[in-house]
C-alpha positions in Angstrom: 0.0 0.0 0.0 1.1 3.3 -1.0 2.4 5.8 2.1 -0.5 8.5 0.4 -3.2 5.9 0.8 -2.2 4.9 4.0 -2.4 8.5 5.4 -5.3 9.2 3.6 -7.1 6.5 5.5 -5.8 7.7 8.7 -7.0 10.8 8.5 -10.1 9.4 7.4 -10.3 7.8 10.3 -9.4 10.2 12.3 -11.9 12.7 10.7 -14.2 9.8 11.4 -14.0 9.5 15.3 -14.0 13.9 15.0 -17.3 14.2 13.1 -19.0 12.0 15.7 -18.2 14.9 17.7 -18.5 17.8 15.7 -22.5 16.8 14.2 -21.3 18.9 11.0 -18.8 16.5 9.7 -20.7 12.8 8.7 -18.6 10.6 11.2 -19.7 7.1 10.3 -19.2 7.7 6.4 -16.1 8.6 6.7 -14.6 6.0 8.8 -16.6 3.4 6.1 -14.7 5.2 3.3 -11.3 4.6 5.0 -12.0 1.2 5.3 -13.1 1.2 1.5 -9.8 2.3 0.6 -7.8 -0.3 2.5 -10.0 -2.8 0.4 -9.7 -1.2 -2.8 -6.1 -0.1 -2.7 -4.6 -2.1 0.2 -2.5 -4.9 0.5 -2.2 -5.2 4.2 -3.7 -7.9 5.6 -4.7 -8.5 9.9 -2.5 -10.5 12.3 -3.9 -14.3 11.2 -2.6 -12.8 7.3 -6.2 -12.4 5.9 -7.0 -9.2 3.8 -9.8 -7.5 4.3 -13.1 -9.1 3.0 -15.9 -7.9 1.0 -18.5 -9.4 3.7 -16.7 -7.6 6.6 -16.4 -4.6 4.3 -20.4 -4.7 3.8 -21.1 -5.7 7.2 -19.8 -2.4 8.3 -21.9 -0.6 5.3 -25.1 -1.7 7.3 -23.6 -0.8 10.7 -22.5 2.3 9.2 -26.0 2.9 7.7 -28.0 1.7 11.2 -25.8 4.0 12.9 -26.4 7.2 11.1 -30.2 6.4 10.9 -30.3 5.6 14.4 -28.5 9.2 15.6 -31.2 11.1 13.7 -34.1 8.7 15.3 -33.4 8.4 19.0 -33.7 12.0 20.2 -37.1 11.9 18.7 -37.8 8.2 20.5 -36.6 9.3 24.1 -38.6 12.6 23.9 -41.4 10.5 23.7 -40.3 7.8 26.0 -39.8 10.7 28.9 -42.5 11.7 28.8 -43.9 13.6 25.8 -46.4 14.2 23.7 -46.3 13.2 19.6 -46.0 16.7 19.4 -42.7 16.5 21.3 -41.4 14.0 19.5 -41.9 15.6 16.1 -40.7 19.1 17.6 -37.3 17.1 18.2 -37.1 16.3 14.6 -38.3 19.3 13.4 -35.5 21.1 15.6 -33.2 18.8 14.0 -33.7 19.8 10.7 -33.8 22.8 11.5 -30.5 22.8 13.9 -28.8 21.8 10.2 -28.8 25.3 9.4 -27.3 26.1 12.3 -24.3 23.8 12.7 -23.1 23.0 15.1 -24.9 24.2 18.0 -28.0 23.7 16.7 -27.6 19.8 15.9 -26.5 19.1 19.3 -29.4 21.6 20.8 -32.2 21.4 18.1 -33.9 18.7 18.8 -33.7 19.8 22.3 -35.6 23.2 21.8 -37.5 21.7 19.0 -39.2 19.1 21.8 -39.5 21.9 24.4 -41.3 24.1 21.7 -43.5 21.9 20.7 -44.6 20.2 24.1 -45.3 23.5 25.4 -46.8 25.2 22.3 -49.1 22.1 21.0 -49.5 20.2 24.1 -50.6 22.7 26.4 -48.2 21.4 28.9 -46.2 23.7 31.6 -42.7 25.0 31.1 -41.8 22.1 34.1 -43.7 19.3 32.2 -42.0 20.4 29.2 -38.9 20.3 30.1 -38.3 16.7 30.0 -38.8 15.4 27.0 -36.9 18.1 26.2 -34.1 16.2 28.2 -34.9 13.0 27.0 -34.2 14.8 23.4 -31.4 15.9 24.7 -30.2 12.6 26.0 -31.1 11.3 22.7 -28.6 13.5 21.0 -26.2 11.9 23.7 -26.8 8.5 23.0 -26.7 9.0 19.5 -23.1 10.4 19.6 -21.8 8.0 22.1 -22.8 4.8 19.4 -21.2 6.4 16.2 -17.7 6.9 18.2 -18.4 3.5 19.1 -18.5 2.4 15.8 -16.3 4.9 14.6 -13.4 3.7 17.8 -13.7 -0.1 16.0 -13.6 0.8 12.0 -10.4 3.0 13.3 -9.2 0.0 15.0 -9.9 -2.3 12.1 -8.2 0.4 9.8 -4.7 0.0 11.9 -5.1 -3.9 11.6 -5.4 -3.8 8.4 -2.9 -0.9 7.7 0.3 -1.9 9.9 
């Protein structure tokens, strides 16, 4: 393997592990794109001698997928689950999207506000019974962040395997 590849698919890893962190760079795709490279272009193989396979390669396409599906879903799900409305739930998407545009404080406290917003707007509900879903939003957001540098922490590892 090539030193430029190699250090390409470091810092895509590293990049990786920093966007699960930072909501404005895609943390989960980038790590899966390192990974792609070592397959395409690498000739490393892991410590029992065994390059890289197109199964493990697509096995970490749908945990990369899940992932990033999941971080978008669960802030929405534990609004609801602590306690709030539909409307809550929907407000911590909607502040999601919305958060986008304001990256990246407002991905990490969108779906927050969006859940508070809406629980206390639609719902009728008191700034106290509001507040947590709101939480639970926020918790989402949390949870979210803690599996993608989870998943991010093992494509990294695998991407050293395979590299060294």
């Amino acid at each position: 393997m090539t030193i430029v590849i190699a250090i390409v698919v470091i810092i895509l890893g590293l990049l990786g592990i920093i966007g699960c962190i930072l909501p404005v760079i895609p943390g989960p795709p980038m790590s899966w794109v390192g990974l792609l490279l070592i397959y395409f272009f690498g000739k490393g193989c892991n410590s029992e001698g065994e390059p890289m396979s197109l199964i493990f390669l697509m096995i970490w396409l749908a945990i990369t997928v899940a992932v990033t599906v999941i971080d978008y879903i669960i802030p929405s799900y534990l609004a609801k689950v602590s306690g709030g409305s539909p409307y809550a739930s929907r407000g911590a998407i909607a502040g999601l999207l919305v958060g986008l545009f304001f990256a990246p404080l407002g991905i990490i406290f969108g779906p927050m506000v969006g859940a508070f917003a809406a629980e206390a707007i639609f719902s009728g509900k008191s700034a106290s019974a509001s507040i947590w879903p709101a939480l639970g939003a926020f918790g989402g957001f949390l949870c979210g962040t803690g599996i993608k540098l989870i998943a991010c922490g093992f494509m990294f590892y695998y991407m050293i395997v395979y590299l060294f």
